[in-house]
N, C-alpha and C positions, 0 to 999 in steps of 0.2 A: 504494500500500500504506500503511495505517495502520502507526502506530510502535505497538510493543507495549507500550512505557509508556502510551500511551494507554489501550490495552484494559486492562492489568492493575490500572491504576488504575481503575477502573469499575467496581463488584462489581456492578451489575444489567448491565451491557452483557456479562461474562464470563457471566451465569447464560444469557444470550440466547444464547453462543457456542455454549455448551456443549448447552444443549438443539437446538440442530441439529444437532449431531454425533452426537445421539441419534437423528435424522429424525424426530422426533416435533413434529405440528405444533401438538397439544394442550400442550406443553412451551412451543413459540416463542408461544401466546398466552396461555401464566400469564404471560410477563410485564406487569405493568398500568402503564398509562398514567398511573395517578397516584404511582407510584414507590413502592409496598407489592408486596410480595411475601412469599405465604402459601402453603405447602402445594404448591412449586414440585417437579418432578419433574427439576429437573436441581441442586437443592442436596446432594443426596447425592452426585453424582456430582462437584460442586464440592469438597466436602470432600475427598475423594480425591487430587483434581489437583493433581501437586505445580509451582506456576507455575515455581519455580524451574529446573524442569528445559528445557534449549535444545528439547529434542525437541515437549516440552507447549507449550510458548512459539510454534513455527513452525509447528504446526496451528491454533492456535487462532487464528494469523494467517490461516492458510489459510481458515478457517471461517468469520472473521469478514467475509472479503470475497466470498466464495461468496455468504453471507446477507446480504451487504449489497446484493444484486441482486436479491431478494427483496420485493415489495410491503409485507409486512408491518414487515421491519425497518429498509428504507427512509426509512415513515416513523417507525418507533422512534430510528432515528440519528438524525434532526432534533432529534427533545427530548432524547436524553441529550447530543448535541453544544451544545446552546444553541439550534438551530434553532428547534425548536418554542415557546419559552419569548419569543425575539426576532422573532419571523414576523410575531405579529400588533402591529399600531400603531397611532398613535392617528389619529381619522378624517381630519383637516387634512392627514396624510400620506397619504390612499388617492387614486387617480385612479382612475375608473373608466373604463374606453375601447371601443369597437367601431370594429375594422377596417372599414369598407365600399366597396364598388365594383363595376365591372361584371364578368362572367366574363374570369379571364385577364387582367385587369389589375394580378397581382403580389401579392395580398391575402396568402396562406399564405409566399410566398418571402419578402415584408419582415416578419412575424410573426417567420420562424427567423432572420434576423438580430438581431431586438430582442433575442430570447434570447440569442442567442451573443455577444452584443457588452455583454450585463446581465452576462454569468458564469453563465448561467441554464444552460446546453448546451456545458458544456465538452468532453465525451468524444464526445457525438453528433456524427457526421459526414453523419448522413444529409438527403436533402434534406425538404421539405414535410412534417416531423415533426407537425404538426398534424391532416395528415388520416391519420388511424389508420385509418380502416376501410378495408376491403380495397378496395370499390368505388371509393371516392375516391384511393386508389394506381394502380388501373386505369387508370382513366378520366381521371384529372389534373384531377381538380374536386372543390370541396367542396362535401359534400353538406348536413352538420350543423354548428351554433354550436356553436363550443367556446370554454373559457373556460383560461387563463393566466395567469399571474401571475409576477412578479420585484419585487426592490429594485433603485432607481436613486437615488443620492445623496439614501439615505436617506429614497426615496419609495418608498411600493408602488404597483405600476401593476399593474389587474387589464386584461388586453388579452381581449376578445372575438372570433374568428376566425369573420366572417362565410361564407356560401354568397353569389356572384355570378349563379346564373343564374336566372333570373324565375320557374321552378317551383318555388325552394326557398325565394321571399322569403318565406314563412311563419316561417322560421325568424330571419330579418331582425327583421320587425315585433316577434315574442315577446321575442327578446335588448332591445329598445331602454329596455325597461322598468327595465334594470339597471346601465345606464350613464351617465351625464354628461354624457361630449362622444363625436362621432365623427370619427374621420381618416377624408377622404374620398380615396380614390385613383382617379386617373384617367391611363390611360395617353397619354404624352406625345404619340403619334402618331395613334391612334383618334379620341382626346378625347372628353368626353360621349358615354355610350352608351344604353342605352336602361334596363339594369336600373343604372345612375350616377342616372339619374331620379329611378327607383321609391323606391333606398334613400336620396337626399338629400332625397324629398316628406317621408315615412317620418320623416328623424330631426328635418326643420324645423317639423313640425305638433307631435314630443315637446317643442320647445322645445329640443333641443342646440345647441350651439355645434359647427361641425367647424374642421377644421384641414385644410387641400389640400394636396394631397401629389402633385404630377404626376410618375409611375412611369414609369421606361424612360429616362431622360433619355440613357442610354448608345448608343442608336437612333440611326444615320444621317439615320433618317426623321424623324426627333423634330420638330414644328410648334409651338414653346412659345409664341409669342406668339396663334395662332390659337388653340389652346387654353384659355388664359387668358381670352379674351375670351368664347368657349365657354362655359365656365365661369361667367363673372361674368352672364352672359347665361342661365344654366339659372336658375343661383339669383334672377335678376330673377322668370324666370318662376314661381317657386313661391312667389311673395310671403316671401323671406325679410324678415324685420324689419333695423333699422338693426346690433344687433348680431350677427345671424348674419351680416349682408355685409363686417361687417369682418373678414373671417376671413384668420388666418396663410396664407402660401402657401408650402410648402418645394419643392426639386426633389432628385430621388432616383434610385439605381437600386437597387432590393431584392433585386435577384442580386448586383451587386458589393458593397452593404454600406453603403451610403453616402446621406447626405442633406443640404443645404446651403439656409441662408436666403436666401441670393444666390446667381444663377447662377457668378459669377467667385470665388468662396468657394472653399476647400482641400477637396477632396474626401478626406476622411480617414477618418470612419467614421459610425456611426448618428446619434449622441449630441446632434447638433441638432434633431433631431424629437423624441428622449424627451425632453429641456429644455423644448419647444414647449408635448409634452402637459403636462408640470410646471406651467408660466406660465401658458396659457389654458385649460384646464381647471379646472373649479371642483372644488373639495373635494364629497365628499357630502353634500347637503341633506339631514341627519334628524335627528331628534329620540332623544338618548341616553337620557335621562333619564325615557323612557317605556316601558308595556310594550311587552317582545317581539314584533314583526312581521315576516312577508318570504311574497316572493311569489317562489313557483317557478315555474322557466323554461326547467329543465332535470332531465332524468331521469338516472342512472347507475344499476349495477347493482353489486355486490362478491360475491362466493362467500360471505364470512364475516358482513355485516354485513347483506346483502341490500340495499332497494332504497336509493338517498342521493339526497335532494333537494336543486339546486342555486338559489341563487338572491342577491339582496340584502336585503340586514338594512336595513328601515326605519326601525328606532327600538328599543330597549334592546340589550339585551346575552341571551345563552345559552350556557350550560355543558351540561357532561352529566351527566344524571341530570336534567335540568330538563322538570317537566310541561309539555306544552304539547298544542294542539288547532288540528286541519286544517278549515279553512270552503271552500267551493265559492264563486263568482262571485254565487251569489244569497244566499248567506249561510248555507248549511246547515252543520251539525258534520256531519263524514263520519266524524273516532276523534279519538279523544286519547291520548295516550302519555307514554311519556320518552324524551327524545332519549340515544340509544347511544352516538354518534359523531359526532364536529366536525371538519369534512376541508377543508385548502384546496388551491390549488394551486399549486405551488413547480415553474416551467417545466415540463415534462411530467409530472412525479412527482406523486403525494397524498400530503398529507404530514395528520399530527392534529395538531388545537389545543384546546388546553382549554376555550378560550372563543371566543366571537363575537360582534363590537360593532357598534354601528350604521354602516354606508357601507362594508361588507365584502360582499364574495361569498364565502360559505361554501357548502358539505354539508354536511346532518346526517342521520343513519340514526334509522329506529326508527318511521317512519310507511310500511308498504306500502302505505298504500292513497292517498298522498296522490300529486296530477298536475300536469301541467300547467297554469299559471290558478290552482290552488289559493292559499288563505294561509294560513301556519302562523303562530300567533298566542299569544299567554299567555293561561292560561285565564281569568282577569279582566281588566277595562280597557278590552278592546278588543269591539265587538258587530259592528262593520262588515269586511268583508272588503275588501283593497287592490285597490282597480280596476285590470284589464288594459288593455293596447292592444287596441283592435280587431281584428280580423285581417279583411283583403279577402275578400271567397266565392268557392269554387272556380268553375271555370268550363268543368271537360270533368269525363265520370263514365263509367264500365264497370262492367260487370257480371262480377262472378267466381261460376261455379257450378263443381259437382265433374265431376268429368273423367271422363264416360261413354263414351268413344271402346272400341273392342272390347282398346286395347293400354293401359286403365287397371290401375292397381295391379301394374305392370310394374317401373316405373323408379324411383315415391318410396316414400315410408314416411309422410306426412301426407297422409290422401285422404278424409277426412270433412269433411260439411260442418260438422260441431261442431269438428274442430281449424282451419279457415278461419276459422272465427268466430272464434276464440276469439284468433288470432292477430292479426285485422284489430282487434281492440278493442283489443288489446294497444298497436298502430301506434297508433291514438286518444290512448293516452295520453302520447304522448309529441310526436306529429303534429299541433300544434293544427291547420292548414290543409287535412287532410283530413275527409272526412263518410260515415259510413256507414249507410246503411240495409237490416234487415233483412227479406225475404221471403220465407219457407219458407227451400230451401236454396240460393238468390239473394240476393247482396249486392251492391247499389248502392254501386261506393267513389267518390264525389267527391273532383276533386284540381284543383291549378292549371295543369296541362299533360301531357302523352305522355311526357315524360321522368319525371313525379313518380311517376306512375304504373306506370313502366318502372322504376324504380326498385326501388320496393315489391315487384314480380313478381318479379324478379331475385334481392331476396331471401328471397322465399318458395321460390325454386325450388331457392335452394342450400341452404337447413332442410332439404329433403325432402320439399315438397309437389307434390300433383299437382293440376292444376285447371285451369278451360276460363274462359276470360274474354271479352266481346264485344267488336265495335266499340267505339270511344271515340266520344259522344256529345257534344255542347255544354247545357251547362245553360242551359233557359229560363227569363227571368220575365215576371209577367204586370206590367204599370202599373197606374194606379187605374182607368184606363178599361174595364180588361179585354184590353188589347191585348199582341199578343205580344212580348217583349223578348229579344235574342238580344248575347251580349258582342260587344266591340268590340275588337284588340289594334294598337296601333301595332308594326309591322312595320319594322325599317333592316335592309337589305340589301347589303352591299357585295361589289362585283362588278366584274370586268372589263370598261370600255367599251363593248366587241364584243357584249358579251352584255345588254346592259341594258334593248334592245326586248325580244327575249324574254321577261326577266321582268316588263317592264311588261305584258306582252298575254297571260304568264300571270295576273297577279295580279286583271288587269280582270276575266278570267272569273271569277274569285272575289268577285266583288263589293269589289276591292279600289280605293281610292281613294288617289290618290299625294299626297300633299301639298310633299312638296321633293324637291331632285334634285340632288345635287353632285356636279361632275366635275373630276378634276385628275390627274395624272402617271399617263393610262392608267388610272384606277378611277373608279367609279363610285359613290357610298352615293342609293339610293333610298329613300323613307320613305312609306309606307302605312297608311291603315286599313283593314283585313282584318277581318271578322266572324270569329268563332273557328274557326265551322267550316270556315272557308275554309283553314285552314291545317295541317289535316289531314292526313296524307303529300304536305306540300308541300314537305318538309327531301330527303328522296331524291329527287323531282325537281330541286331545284334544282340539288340537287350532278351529278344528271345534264344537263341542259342545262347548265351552267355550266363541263365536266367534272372538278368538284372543288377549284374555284377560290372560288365564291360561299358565304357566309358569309353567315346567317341570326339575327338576334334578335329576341324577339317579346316584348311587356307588356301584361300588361292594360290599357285605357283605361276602358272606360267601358260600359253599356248603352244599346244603342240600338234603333230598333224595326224588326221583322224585315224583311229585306233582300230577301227572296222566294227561290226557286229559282235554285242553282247549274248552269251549264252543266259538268256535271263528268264529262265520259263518262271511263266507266272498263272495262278494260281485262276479258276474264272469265278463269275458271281451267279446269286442266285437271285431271278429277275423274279420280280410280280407282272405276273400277267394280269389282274384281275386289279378295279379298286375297291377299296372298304377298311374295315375295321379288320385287323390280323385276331384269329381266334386260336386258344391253346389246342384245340383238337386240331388244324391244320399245322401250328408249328409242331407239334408232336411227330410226325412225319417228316420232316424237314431236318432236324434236327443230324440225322445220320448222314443227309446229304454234304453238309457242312460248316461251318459257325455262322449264328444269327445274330443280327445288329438290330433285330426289332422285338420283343416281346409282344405279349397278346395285348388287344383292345390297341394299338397302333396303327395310325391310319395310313394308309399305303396306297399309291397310285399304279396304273400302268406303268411298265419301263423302270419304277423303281428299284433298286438293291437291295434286298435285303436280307442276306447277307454272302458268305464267303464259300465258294464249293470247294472241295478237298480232292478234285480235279481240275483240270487245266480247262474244259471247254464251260461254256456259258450255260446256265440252265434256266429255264422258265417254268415255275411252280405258282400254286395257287394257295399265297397264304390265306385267303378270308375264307376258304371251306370249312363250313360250319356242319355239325354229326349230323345226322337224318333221325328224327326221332318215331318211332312205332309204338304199336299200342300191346307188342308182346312183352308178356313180363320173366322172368327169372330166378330161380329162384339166389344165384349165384350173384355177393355184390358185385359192381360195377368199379373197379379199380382208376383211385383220382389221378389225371394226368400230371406229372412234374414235370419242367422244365428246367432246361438251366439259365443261368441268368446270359442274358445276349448282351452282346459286347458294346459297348455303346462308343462309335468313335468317337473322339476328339478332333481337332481341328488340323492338327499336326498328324495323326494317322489317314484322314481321310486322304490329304495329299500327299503324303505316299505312297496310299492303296488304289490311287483314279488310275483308271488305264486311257489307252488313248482316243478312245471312243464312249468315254463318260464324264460326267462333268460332276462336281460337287457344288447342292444346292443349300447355300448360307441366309440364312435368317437370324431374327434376334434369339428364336427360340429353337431353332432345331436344327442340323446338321446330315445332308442324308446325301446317298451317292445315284446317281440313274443315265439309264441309258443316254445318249446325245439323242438317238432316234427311240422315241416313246414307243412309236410301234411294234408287235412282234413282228407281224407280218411283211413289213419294209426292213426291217433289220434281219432275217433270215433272208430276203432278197441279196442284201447288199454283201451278207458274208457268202452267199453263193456266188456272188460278180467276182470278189478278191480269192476264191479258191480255185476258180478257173483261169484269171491271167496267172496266180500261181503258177498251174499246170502247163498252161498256154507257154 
């Protein structure tokens, strides 16, 4: 609780009190950010209030801290407390940093300790405060870069909270543009992973310097000297330079809180690694004294202020009310404006700042139409727009059309192909690593993996859209000769001993190539090059031959030239001919033919799937056959049908399980797989057309 001296000294902080006691949100934003106040709707009601009274006194305490939970006054308390006035500093004090590492190796858990142990996250108890969106609570992974910030002995440190898993290094590559140096985390007992690679290639081509930070050290299992060597031995191979090899090395455990420059050191709290990034981290390289630049890297959204572009200031300084102008990558004016709003970020909160100087990560409002890639720039001085990172090309693509099954416009409320469209551009701009192309009411969406992709549906599905999406595909390219070029992903799989033929004699049939093979305390890490498409619903096999136990990562390597024909027999489905209500006396039957994705009282259409035959060819059966009832009796009871429970896919199975002649149909509520063509009677046509050019 604030003391009410505070507040009643404060005659604009009382006007703020007082206009929320009014609910009035027009109230709580007369008050302005440059400390005038005109024509306020809560200064009448201020006259009135008599402060002296105990009763006016302990609401207005009440009020003030209700609103102080409030986005808006939030960041209003920063600058009448002095926050806002003392936040920004000057550049020799900014660090700029990017968390990186492989999925699961501690990246979000040592983030919330940096906070908590800066004074950044005093009241927060919760864990992985970083990943905010719903998905990434789910799931226990980050999806999106997000950006942070604290004071540490009188240094600002902007920290970057990368994504670890290889579909989302898009997000990787775009953040690198805005930071310095990167802490590289590697868990103590994994060691080098596969996407530890991708993000150390990544930050040693921008020229960073990282810092090593071997995670988990609190691990029974912990192998610190083999990892270290690991370690020194990746960075050999990505030709770092003399001074990226001399990099700090800390050891850490990001759950307990702690990190140390010597193993036999006090394990006491964070504050040797913030020191680290202090010491070897350079200050921001820019230019002050020049006009206004910064390339955006990031998107947000506000109710009041609309869209806020996030990024680093390459050189002058910006206020608000200051004109300035958005250029695209090839140098186009897209608008020009006045910036509205200057937002930074003070640990999870946004806080406004007046100004913004060069080697800052700021937001500023007041450009909708400006994206990712973009530079927002002053409108003299500058003609060139600030070069991005490259971003790697996807390397899987499906197709999303509208959801024509007999049970559309059932379950969502988005089911045109214009709200699809309009959605997936939206993704565009904030997505640099995806690519869409439009045809009629078919859209090609490129991405770098089944998860990325999985992702995006997921969230389309819980908007309210309805829509039919195809198999996942590998993108081709051609060489100069004309020849066909198909990706390449290095593959580590680590596995129980017992099982390690298996997966070597599945991977062969995949065109897959083993290149190392480590075996020690009962496990196994296998390492592979697999063509892309070979690795297609090859995550639920492995977990089934493995029963659960094998652990799958995959990277892009390289393009190489096509591999030929997979030995890939696959498994067929069992079709509903018939629509209605699915009954246990029809599934009871079925049940030998092969696994079922639907249970009884399920409604089912033509063409639908439902479920899996334990043969290769297609079958068509009649789940709503309901018993024939007669008027002869028995004297023998009637034995009750059991079933077993049907497997209900997920979203990440289905697209594994689509073949190339089905489509999986997404809604808010249900997930189901069916024929392209509904018909039986057309679809036995067309497999007799494809068995005689066969033969032919």
């Amino acid at each position: 609780m604030i003391s009410i001296q505070k507040i009643i000294g404060n005659q604009k902080l009382v006007q703020s009190v007082v206009s929320n006691s009014l609910k009035s949100i027009n109230a709580i934003r007369s008050v302005p950010v440059n400390g005038s106040q005109k024509n306020s709707t809560s200064t009448p009601v201020l006259n009135r209030l008599n402060l002296t009274n105990k009763n006016n006194q302990r609401n207005l305490v009440y009020s003030y801290n209700e609103l102080l939970n409030s986005h808006i006054v939030s960041g209003y308390n920063n600058y009448v407390m002095g926050g806002r006035r003392n936040y920004s500093t000057n550049n020799e004090k900014i660090r700029n940093v990017a968390i990186i590492a492989h999925v699961d190796h501690g990246k979000t858990s040592l983030v919330d300790q940096l906070l908590r142990q800066s004074g950044a996250l005093k009241d927060v108890k919760d864990e992985r405060v970083m990943d905010s969106n719903q998905l990434e609570k789910e799931r226990g992974i980050t999806i999106m870069a997000k950006c942070t910030s604290f004071t540490f002995n009188g240094y600002k440190l902007n920290i970057v909270d990368t994504p670890g898993h290889g579909d989302f290094g898009g997000e990787v590559e775009r953040v690198l543009s805005m930071v310095d140096g990167v802490v590289l985390l590697v868990d103590a007992t994994e060691g080098p992973m596969a996407q530890t690679k991708f993000v150390l290639s990544k930050a040693l081509q921008a020229g960073l310097r990282p810092i090593v930070v071997i995670n988990k050290m609190d691990r029974n299992t912990a192998r610190v000297d083999e990892v270290e060597n690991e370690i020194f031995d990746l960075f050999a191979t990505l030709d770092a330079n003399d001074d990226q090899l001399n990099y700090p090395t800390l050891y850490a455990s990001g759950r307990q809180g702690w990190a140390v420059k010597q193993r036999n050191d006090d394990q006491k709290n964070i504050h040797p690694l913030l020191e680290t990034i202090i010491d070897y981290v350079k200050a921001p390289q820019v230019k002050a004294d020049e006009p206004f630049s910064m390339l955006v890297t990031n998107l947000e959204s506000d109710p009041f202020v609309g869209r806020i572009v996030t990024g680093k200031i390459y050189s002058g300084r910006v206020k608000i009310g200051q004109p300035l102008k958005v250029m695209d990558i090839d140098g186009n004016i897209l608008e020009s404006s006045k910036v509205t709003k200057i937002f930074a970020r003070k640990g999870i909160e946004r806080v406004i700042l007046e100004e913004g100087e060069a080697g800052d990560i700021i937001g500023i409002a007041g450009f909708p139409n400006a994206t990712v890639t973009n530079s927002v720039i002053a409108p003299e001085g500058i003609d060139k727009p600030i070069k991005a990172n490259p971003i790697d090309p996807p390397v899987i693509s499906m197709h999303f059309e509208v959801n024509t099954s007999p049970f559309s416009g059932k379950e969502g409320t988005q089911l045109t192909a214009l709200k699809i469209k309009n959605r997936l551009l939206k993704e565009l701009e904030s997505n640099v690593s995806l690519h869409v192309n439009v045809s009629g009411e078919t859209f090609e969406v490129k991405g770098r993996g089944e998860l990325q992709l999985g992702i995006l549906l997921e969230n389309m599905r819980r908007e309210g859209f309805e829509l039919a999406v195809s198999q996942p595909k590998v993108v081709f390219q051609k060489d100069e000769a004309g020849h066909t070029m198909e990706p390449q992903e290095e593959v580590i799989i680590d596995v129980d001993t017992e099982y390690s033929g298996a997966i070597i004699e599945k991977l062969s049939k995949r065109k897959g190539d083993i290149i190392e093979m480590k075996q020690g305390m009962g496990k196994s890490r296998l390492v592979f090059m697999v063509p892309s498409r070979g690795l297609i619903g090859l995550r639920s096999e492995l977990i089934n031959d493995t029963k659960g136990t094998g652990v799958m990562n995959h990277l892009f390597h390289s393009y190489v030239p096509h591999k030929g024909p997979m030995d890939n027999r696959e498994k067929g489905a069992l079709i509903s001919m018939m629509e209605g209500q699915t009954t246990a006396y029809a599934l009871s039957s079925l049940e030998d033919r092969g696994t079922l994705f639907v249970g009884p009282q399920t409604p089912v259409y033509s063409g639908m799937i439902v479920g899996e035959n334990s043969k290769q060819n297609d079958l068509d059966v009649n789940p709503v056959k309901a018993k024939q009832l007669t008027n002869i009796r028995t004297v023998s009871k009637e034995e009750g049908i059991r079933l077993q429970p049907p497997k209900i896919l997920k979203l990440e199975e289905a697209i594994a399980s689509v073949k190339e002649d089905e489509l999986i149909e997404i809604t808010p509520k249900s997930i189901r797989l069916r024929k392209r063509e509904l018909d039986m009677t057309k679809r036995q046509k067309i497999a007799r057309d494809k068995k005689s050019e066969y033969n032919a």
